[in-house]
N, C-alpha and C positions, 0 to 999 in steps of 0.2 A: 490910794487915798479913799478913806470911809465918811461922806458925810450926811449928817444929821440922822444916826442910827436912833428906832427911838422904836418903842412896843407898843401896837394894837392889838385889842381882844375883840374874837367876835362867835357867834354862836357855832356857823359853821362857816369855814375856807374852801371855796373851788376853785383849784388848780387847772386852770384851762376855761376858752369860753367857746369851744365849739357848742356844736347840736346837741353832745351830751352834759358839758358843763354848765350850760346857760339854760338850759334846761333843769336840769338841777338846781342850781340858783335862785331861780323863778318862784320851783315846787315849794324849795325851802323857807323863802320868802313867804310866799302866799300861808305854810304851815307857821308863822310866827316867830321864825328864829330872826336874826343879824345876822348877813349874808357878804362875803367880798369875796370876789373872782381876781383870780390874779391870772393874767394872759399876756404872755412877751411877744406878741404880734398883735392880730387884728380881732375884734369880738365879729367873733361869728365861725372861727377857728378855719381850716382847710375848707370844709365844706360848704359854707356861704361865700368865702373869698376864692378857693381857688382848687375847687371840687364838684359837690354835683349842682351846685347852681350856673357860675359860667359854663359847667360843659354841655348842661339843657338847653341855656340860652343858645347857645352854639350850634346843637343839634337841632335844636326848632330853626335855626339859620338856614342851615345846610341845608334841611328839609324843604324850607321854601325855595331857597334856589332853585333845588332840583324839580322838585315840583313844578317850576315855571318850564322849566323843559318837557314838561310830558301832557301836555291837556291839548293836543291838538284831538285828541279824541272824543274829548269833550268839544271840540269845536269852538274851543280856547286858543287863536295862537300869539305866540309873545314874542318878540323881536329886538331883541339888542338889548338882553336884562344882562346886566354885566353885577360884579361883586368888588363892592370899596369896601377890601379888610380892615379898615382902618375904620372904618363908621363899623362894622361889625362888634370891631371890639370895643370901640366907645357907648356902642348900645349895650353890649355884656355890661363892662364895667357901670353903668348906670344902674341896673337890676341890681347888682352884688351892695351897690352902694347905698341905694334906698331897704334894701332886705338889713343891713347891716346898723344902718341907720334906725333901721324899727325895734332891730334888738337892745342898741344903744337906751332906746326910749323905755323899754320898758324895762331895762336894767333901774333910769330913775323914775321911774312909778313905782318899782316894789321897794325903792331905795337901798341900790345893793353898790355897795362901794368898789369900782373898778381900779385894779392895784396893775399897774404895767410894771411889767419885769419875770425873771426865772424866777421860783422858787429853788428850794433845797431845804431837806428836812434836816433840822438839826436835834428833834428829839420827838419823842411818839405824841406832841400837840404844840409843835410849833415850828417854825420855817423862816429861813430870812428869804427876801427879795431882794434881787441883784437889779439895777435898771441904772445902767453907765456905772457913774461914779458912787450913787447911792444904795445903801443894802442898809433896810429894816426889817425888820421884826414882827411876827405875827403871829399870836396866840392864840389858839383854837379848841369848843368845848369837841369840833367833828371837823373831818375832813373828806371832800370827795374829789378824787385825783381822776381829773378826765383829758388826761393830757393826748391823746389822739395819738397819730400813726406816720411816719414819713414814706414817702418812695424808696424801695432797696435799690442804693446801687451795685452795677454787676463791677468786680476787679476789671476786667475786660474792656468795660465804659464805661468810664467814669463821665461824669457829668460834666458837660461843661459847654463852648462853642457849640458843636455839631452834635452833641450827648442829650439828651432832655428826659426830664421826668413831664410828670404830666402837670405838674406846674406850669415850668417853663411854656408847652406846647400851648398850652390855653393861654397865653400870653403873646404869640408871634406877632410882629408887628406885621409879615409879610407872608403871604400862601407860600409854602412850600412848592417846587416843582415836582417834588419826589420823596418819598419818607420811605423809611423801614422802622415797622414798630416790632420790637422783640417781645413777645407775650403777646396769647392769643384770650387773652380774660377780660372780662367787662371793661375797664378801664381803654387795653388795646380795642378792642371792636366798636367802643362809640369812639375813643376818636380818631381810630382808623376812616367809618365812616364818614365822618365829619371832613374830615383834609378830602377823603375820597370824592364825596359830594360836592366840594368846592374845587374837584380838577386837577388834584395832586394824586400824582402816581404814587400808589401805596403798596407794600408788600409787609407781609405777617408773617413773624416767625413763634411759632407754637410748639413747643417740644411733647404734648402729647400729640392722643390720634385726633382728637378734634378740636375747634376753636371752642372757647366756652365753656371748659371740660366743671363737670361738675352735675350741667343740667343733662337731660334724655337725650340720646345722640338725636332724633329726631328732629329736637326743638332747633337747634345751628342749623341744622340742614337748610331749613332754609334763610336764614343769616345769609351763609355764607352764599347759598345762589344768589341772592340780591346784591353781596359784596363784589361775585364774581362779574354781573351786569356791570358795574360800578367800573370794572376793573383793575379792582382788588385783585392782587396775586397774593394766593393763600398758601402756606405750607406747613405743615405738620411734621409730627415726628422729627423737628428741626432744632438743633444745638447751634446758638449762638458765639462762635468762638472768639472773635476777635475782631479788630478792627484800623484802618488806614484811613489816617486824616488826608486829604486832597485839598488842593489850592480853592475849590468850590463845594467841596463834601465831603464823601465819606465813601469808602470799601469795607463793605463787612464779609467777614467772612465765616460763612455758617456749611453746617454739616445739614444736608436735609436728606434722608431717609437711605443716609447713610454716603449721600456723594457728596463731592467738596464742591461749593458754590461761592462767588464773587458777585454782592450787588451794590451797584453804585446808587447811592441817594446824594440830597442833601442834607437829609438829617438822620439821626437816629432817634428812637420813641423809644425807651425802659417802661415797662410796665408788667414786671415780673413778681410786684406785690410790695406789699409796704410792712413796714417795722417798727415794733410798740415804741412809743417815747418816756422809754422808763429808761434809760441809763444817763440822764443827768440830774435825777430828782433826791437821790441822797436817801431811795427806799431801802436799799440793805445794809446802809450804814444803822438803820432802824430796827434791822432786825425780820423785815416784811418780807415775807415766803414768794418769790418769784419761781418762773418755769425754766429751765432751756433758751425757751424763746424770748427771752424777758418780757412774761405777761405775768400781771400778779395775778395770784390765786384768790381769790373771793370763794363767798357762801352768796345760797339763795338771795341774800338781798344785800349783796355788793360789798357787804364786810371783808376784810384782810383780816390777817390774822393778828392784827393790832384793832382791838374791838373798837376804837372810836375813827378809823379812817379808811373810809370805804373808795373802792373804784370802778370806773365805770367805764364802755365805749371798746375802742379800737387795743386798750390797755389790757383787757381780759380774755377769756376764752370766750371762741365762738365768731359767727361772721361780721368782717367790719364794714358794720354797715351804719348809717345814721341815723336812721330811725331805730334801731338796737339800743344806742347810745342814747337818745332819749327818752327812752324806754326803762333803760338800765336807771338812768338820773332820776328817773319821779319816783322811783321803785327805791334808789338810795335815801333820797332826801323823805320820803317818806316812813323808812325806818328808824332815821332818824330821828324823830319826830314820835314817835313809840305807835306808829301802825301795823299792822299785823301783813304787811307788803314782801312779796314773793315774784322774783321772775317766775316766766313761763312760757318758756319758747316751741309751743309748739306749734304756734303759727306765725312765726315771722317770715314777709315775704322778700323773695331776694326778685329784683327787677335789673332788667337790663334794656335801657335806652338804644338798642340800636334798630334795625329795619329789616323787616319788623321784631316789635317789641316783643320780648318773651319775658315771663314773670313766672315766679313757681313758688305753693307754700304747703303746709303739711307733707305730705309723704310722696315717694312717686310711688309707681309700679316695683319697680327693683327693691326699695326699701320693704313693701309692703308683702314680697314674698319672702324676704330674708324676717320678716317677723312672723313670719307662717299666717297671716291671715287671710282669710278666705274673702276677697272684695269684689266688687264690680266696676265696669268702667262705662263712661257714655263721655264719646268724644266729637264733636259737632262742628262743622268748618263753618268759619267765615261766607265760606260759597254759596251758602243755603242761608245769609241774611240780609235783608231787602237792604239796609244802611253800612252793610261792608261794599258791598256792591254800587253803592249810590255814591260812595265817597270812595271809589276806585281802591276799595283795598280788601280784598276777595281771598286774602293767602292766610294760611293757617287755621289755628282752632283751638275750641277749648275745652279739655279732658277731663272729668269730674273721678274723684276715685272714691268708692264708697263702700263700707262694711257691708256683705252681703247680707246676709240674716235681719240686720238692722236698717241696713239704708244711712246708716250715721255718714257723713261725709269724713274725710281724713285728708283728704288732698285733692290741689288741682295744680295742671300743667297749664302755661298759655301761649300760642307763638301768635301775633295780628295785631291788627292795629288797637290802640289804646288798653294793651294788657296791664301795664301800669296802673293801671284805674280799674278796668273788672277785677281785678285780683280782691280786692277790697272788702266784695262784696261776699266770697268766698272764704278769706279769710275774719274774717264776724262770723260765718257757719259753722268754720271749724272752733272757734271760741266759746258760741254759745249751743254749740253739740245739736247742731242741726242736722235734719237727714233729709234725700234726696224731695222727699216731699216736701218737707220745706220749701225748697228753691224751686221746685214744680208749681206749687199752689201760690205762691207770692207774685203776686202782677205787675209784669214787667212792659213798661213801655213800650211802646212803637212809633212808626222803627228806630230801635237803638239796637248799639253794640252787645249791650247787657244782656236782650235774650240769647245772644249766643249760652247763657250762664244756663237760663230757665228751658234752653232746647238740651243739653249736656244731661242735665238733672232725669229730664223726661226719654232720653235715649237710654242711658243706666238705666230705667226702669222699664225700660222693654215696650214704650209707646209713644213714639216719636212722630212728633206730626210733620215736619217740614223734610225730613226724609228717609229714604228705608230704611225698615231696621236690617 
């Protein structure tokens, strides 16, 4: 049964209200169009409900807990801090609620009309919406499709009970005794950490050689010794095979570095990457050039090859990350809009929330000899800064790489505390084509974390005050 089918026009249609859609939204809004988001779940899509905000909120949990275990050195001691999961996750959910709520608000200040339900294109500028019993109609002079990404599941484990994606996991009502997460990639290691910190036995299965594979083997190393304190059991080079439900959990049965292993959890953790959400949207009944991988193919500024609907986020080529997708969105709706807007990825930073924080953007070393150029490096520990050391966290460093001849900076590495946050300041040098003197002569606080940035700069240039060269 179809009721009340009936047609609205509006300037431009966003399909989705993640980070990337409601962001686009916004732009387009603020540029002068009439704007409706049409989202068949929550505004604020995966990543405000059920992505990188509760698993921050999570990690800063963990973090305190654990934290309360170690200040007797400080001459701090703490006795009977115990953890109510249940208040943990009513504080999460509070954050998601009020973030979600802000987005809601500013959805009506720019007066963008929120449409719940699926889309489906039924022709190159129009869609109906599905939501239960009702499906309308909506006509479009533009479109920006930011429909985001789900967790893959494996044939082997499927989701379900004792199966979790990293939804599920950010939702438990009750600490785990025991997990086994398959996948050793940002998703697995923060919330490996996180159960880890709160007292669940944790084991990693990672079928490369190292966890985190992507960044400098370096940067995990020490990840994974902090994991191993934690006691985290870390395993590489490990094929996940299969799996035996149990009256209280689970037998998995994985291959690791070639021998056959049986580990009993309670649960299991999938985090083996996630999958565009383009096969129910009606794009190639349109004609709209997709991959392999069902990610559509765009130009410079998020056009498909249907020139009035563009896409943006976890749906296109390159890393799915959020701030990408908002990125991507002010860049759409901006072209839209007839501005002369262009990606330009050449410093988007990829972060990873675990202990310690590692962040990385422009180039590494490896990249930077496979493009034959000649650069320098000034790499500067945590160990040599009065406020890593003040606030007990002394491990790691941070790597500056920079064109020799020039001093142009092209990249930094970060593994320590608050990499999330210096990264930042590095990426704006490589934006606005700064070189090492730049971040030498720019006057940097004290003590903070950031001179580790302004000692890195000064190390690459061969006169480093805080230690040898």
């Amino acid at each position: 049964m179809v009721v009340g089918e009936f047609t609205t026009e509006v300037d431009v249609l966003v399909i989705g209200a993640g980070p990337g859609g409601y962001v686009a939204a916004i732009r387009a809004a603020q540029m002068g169009k009439t704007v409706a988001v049409v989202e068949k779940a929550d505004i604020g899509g995966v990543c405000l409900n059920v992505g990188c905000i509760p698993s921050k909120a999570m990690i800063h949990a963990a973090h305190t807990y654990e934290h309360t275990q170690h200040t007797e050195s400080m001459g701090i001691t703490m006795e009977n801090v115990k953890v109510d999961f249940a208040k943990v996750q009513e504080w999460k959910s509070s954050i998601v609620k009020q973030l979600t709520g802000g987005v809601g608000s500013l959805f009506k200040g720019h007066k963008i009309q929120v449409i719940p339900g699926e889309a489906l294109f039924v022709s190159e500028n129009e869609v109906r919406v599905f939501h239960g019993y009702d499906v309308n109609r909506y006509r479009f002079e533009h479109c920006i499709i930011a429909t985001g990404s789900r967790p893959i599941e494996l044939p082997a484990f499927p989701f379900g009970k004792r199966v979790l994606s990293s939804t599920e996991a950010l939702s438990l009502t009750e600490l785990p005794k025991s997990l086994v997460v398959i996948g050793g990639g940002y998703i697995g290691i923060e919330l490996g950490t996180v159960f880890a910190k709160f007292g669940t036995k944790v084991t990693i299965l990672e079928g490369s050689d190292q966890i985190l594979p992507g960044f400098e083997p370096d940067m995990p190393r020490l990840v994974e010794r902090k994991l191993k304190k934690l006691g985290v059991t870390i395993n590489t080079k490990a094929l996940a095979q299969g799996m035996e439900e149990t009256e209280n959990g689970v037998i998995v049965k994985a291959e690791v570095k070639g021998e056959q292993q049986q580990i009993e959890a309670e649960y299991v953790l999938v985090t083996v990457g996630r999958r565009p959400n383009t096969d129910e949207l009606g794009v190639g009944d349109i004609g709209m050039n997709l991959t392999d991988r069902g990610l559509i193919v765009v130009d410079k500024q998020g056009r498909t090859n249907i020139p009035n609907v563009y896409a943006i986020g976890d749906i296109v080529a390159g890393p799915a990350l959020a701030h990408k997708a908002s990125y991507e969105g002010k860049v759409a709706a901006e072209a839209i809009a007839g501005h002369p807007a262009e990606v330009d990825y050449k410093a988007i930073p990829a972060v990873v929330f675990c202990d310690p924080e590692i962040a990385s953007v422009g180039i590494n070393e490896k990249e930077a000899k496979e493009k034959g150029i000649d650069y320098v490096v000034g790499r500067f520990p945590f160990a040599a800064n009065g406020r890593a050391l003040s606030v007990n966290a002394g491990e790691g460093y941070v790597k500056l790489i920079a064109e020799k001849e020039s001093n142009l900076v092209l990249g930094a590495q970060i593994v320590g505390p608050e990499a999330s946050n210096i990264i930042a300041e590095i990426g704006l040098a490589i934006e606005m084509g700064a070189t090492l003197e730049d971040i030498e002569l720019t006057i940097h606080a004290h003590p903070t974390l950031g001179e580790v940035t302004m000692e890195a700069a000064e190390l690459a240039l061969g006169r480093p005050i805080h230690v040898m060269k």
